[in-house]
C-alpha positions, 0 to 999 in steps of 0.5 A: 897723745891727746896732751900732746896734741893740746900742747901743739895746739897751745903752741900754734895759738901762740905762734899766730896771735899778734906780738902788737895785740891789745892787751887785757890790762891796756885794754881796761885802763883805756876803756875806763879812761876815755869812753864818756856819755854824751848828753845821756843818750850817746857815747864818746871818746877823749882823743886829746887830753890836754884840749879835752877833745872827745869824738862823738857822731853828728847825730848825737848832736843834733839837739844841740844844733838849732838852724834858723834862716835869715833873710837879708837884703842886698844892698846893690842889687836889692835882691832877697837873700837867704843865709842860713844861720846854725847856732851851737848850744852847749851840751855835757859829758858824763863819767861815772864811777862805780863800786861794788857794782853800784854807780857810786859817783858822776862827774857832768861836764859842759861842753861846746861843738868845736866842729861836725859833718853831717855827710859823714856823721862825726863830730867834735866837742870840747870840754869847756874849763878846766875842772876835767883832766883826762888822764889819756887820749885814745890813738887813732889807727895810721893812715894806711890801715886797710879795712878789710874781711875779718879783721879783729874789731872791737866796739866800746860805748855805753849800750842803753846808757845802762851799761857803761864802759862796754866792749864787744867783739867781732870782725869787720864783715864788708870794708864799704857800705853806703847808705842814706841817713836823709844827708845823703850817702854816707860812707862806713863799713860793716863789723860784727861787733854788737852794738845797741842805742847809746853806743852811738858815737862810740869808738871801733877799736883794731887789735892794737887799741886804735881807733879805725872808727865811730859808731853810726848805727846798726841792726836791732837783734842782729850782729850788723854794726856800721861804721864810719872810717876814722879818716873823716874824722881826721879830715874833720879836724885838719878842716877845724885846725885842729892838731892833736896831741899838741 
């Protein structure tokens, strides 16, 4: 009766588990092939290979954004202007390559800001040359995702810029929180998938291996993930022009 009551139960957990899942083997190869750190302290995700595209968070950037105020003056009016003048200096990315548990090998490539939100804290940096082929880009998740309790998650990133190539799992909590990071309110969702320093700008996978947001920040010591949906990315890069994939 008991090992017939286990061969229900394996039958049930087959019956329910997602035809579409993310399988173990995909799972690895995309993780290994797309997750980068971003200047030693984040992590970032290649979404186009051909351009050498990788999304990371604004404030992963921040050090490479210098503002400075300019003040001019107009020339019909003489009034005194301000023009705030935002100069981009370039940063790296970084993959390593382990063996025998040990970091054997790196590569560090230079890349440039192709584009940001500080409201919604994402952004975009481009591999510059042509000595770095991604082999794949991670997908992102269709517009009519629905954001909602319980749903499987999945966070990947570089925890500490100790352990890269990390994955944890969890489940969306809330599907909507808005809270002030000194930009104003930015909007995101709550998992918990565990997360730590340096997955900023890491990558929120759905059970399909898409990708439904960045890595904003989180609770120290709790399982409180927030998020920002991957719909302001997309309109990030419709903003830039940029179209992947081509």
């Amino acid at each position: 009766m008991f090992k017939s009551f286990l061969l229900a139960v394996g039958f049930m957990a087959a019956a329910i588990l997602p035809s579409n899942a993310w399988e173990i083997d995909k799972m690895n190869e995309q993780i290994e092939k797309t997750n980068v750190i971003v200047s030693g302290i984040c992590s970032g995700t290649v979404i186009d290979k051909k351009k050498r595209l990788v999304l990371t968070a604004h404030h992963c950037i921040t050090d490479n954004l210098k503002e400075t105020v300019k003040k001019e003056v107009d020339p019909i009016s003489g009034e005194i202007k301000e023009k705030k003048i935002v100069e981009r200096k370039p940063l790296y990315i970084e993959v390593w390559h382990r063996q025998d548990f040990e970091v054997v090998s790196s590569e560090m490539h230079t890349a440039e800001i192709r584009g940001y939100d500080d409201k919604t804290d994402v952004a975009v940096i481009q591999v510059i040359g042509e000595d770095w082929n991604p082999e794949m880009a991670a997908p992102f998740a269709s517009d009519d995702y629905k954001y909602k309790r319980g749903l499987t998650v999945f966070a990947v990133g570089n925890p500490g810029i100790l352990f890269d190539n990390s994955i944890t799992q969890g489940i969306i909590s809330a599907p909507e929180r808005a809270l002030s990071f000194g930009t104003g309110n930015i909007k995101m969702f709550q998992h918990s998938a565990s997360i730590i320093g340096g997955s900023s700008g890491g990558a929120i996978y759905n059970d399909k291996g898409e990708i439904i947001g960045t890595v904003t920040g989180g609770v120290r010591g709790a399982d409180i993930g927030l998020s920002v949906p991957i719909r302001y990315t997309k309109e990030l890069l419709k903003r830039l022009n940029i179209k992947l994939g081509e």
